[in-house]
C-alpha positions as CSV (number, residue, x, y, z in Angstrom):
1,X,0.0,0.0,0.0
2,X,1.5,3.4,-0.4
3,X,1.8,5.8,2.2
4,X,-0.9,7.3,3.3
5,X,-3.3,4.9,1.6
6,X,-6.7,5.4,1.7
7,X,-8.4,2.1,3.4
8,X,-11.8,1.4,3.9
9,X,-12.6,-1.6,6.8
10,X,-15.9,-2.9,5.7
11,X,-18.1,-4.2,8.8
12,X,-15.0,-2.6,11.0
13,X,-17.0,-3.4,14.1
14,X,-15.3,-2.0,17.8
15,X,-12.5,-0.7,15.1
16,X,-9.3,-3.1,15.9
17,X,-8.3,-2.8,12.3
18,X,-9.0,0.6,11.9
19,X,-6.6,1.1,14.8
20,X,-3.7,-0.9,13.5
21,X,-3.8,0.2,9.9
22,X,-4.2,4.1,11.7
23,X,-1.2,3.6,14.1
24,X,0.8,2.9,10.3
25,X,-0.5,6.5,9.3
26,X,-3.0,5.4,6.4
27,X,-6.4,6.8,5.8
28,X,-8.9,4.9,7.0
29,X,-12.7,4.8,7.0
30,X,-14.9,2.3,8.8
31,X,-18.4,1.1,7.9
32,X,-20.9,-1.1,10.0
33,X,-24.2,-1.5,10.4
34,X,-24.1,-1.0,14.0
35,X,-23.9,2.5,15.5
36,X,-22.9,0.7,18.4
37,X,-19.9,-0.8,16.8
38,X,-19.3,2.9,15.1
39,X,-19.3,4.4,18.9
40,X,-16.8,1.4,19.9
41,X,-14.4,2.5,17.2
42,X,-14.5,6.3,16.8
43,X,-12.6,5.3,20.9
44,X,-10.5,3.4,19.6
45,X,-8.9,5.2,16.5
46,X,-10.6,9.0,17.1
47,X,-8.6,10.5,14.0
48,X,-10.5,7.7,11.8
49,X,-13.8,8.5,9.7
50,X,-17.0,6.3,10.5
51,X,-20.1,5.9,8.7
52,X,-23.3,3.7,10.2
53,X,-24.2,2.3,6.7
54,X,-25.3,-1.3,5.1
55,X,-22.8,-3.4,2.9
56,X,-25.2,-3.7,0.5
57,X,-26.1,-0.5,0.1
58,X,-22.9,1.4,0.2
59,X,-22.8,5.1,-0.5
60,X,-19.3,5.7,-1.1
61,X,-17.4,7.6,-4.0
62,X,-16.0,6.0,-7.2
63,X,-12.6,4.6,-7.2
64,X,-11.9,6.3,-4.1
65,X,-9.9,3.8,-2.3
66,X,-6.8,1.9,-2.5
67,X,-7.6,-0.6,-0.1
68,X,-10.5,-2.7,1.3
69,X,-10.5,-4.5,3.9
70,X,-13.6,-7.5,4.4
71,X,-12.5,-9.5,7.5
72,X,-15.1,-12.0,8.5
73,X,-17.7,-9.5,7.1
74,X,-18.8,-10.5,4.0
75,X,-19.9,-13.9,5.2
76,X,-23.0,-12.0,6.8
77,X,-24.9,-11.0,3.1
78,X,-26.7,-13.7,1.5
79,X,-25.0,-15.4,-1.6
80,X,-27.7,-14.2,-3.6
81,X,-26.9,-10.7,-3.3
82,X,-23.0,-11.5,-2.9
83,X,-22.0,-10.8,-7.1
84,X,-23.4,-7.1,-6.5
85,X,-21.6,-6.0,-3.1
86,X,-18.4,-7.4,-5.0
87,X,-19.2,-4.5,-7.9
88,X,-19.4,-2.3,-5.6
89,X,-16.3,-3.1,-3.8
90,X,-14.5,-3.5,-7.3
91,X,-16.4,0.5,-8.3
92,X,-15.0,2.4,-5.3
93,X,-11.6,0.7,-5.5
94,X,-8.9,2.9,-7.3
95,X,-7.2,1.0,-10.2
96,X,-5.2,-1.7,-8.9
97,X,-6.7,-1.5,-5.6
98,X,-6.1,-4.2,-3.4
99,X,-8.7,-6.4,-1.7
100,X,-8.7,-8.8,1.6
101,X,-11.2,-10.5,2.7
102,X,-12.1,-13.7,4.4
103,X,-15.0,-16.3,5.5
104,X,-15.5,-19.3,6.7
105,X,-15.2,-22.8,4.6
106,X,-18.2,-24.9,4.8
107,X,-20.1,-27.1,2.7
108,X,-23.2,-25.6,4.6
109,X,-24.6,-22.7,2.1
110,X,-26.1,-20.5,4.3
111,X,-28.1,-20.9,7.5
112,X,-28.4,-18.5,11.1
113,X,-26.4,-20.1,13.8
114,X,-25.7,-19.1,17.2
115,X,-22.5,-17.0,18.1
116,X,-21.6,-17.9,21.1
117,X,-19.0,-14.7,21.8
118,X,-21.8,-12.7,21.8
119,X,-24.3,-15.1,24.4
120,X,-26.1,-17.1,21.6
121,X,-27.7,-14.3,19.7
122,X,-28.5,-16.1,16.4
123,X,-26.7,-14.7,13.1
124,X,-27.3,-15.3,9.6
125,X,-23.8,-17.1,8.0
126,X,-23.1,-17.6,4.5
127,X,-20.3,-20.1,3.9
128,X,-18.0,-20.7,1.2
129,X,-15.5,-22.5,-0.7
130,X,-12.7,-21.5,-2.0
131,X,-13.3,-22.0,-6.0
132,X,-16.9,-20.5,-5.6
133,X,-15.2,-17.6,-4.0
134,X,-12.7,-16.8,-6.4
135,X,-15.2,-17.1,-9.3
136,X,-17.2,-14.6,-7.9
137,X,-14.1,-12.3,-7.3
138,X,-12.9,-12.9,-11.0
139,X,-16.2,-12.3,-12.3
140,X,-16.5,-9.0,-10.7
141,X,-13.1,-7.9,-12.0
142,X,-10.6,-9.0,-9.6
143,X,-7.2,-10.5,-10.2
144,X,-6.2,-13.1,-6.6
145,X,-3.1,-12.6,-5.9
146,X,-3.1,-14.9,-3.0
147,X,-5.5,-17.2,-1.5
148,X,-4.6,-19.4,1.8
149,X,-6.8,-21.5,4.2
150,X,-6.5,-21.6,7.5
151,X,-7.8,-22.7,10.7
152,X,-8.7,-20.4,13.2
153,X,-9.2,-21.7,16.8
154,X,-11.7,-20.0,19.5
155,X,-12.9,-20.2,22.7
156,X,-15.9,-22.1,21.3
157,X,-14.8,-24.3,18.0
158,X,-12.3,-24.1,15.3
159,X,-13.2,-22.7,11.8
160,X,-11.6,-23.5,8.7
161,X,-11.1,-19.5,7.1
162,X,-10.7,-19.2,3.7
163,X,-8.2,-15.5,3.2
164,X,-7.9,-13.8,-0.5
165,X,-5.9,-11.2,-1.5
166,X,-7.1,-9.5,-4.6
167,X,-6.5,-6.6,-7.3
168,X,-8.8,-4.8,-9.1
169,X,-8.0,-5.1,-12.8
């Protein structure tokens, strides 16, 4: 990323990520859905810029950005709106912007499980594999530059996370 890169952290939550990627000087913006979460994070990185808005319905401006960052986010849209959020992502990414995001790998589609960090409140989940995932990046205009699949380990179970990196062509 170049210095001072403009990054946008989609679904940034309490703002952990827009704190690190501040403390390294870049630009950052974080979105959620939560004004809750938006309060949490305007403490954590005060310099930041926040915005209460939906994924889906993302008011931001043209090839703005020359980062975005989707960390366990995206897996909360259902699949059949999935292809249009990635157009938008891809639209208010500068050329050659850089993508991350990540998931979770199941064979399960989609369904609304409990999350157990947060006391059992139930959450809708989209799941993923990693082929299906990288043809809908490619078909929205991304290059991968590097995909990985890990497993990540909580208190409660141990997920298998798919993690892209992409470039908009």
């Amino acid at each position: 990323m170049p210095a001072y890169a403009k990054i946008l952290d989609l679904g940034c939550g309490p703002g952990r990520d827009v704190k690190l990627f501040s403390s390294y000087g870049f630009d950052v913006t974080g979105v959620d859905f939560s004004s809750k979460m938006i309060d949490a994070a305007k403490l954590q990185a005060p310099h930041s810029n926040f915005f209460v808005m939906d994924i889906e319905n993302l008011t931001l401006p043209s090839e703005f950005f020359d980062g975005v960052w989707a960390s366990c986010v995206l897996l909360h849209i259902p699949k059949k709106n999935i292809s249009a959020v990635l157009d938008k992502l891809h639209l208010i990414l500068k050329p050659k912007g850089l993508f991350y995001l990540s998931v979770k790998q199941s064979h399960i589609h989609e369904s609304f499980e409990e999350d157990l960090r947060y006391g059992g409140l139930e959450k809708y989940w989209s799941f993923y594999q990693k082929d299906e995932l990288i043809h809908l990046l490619r078909r929205a205009g991304f290059e991968i530059v590097e995909e990985t699949i890990t497993q990540i380990t909580t208190d409660y179970q141990t997920h298998p996370i798919i993690r892209i990196f992409a470039q908009k062509l």
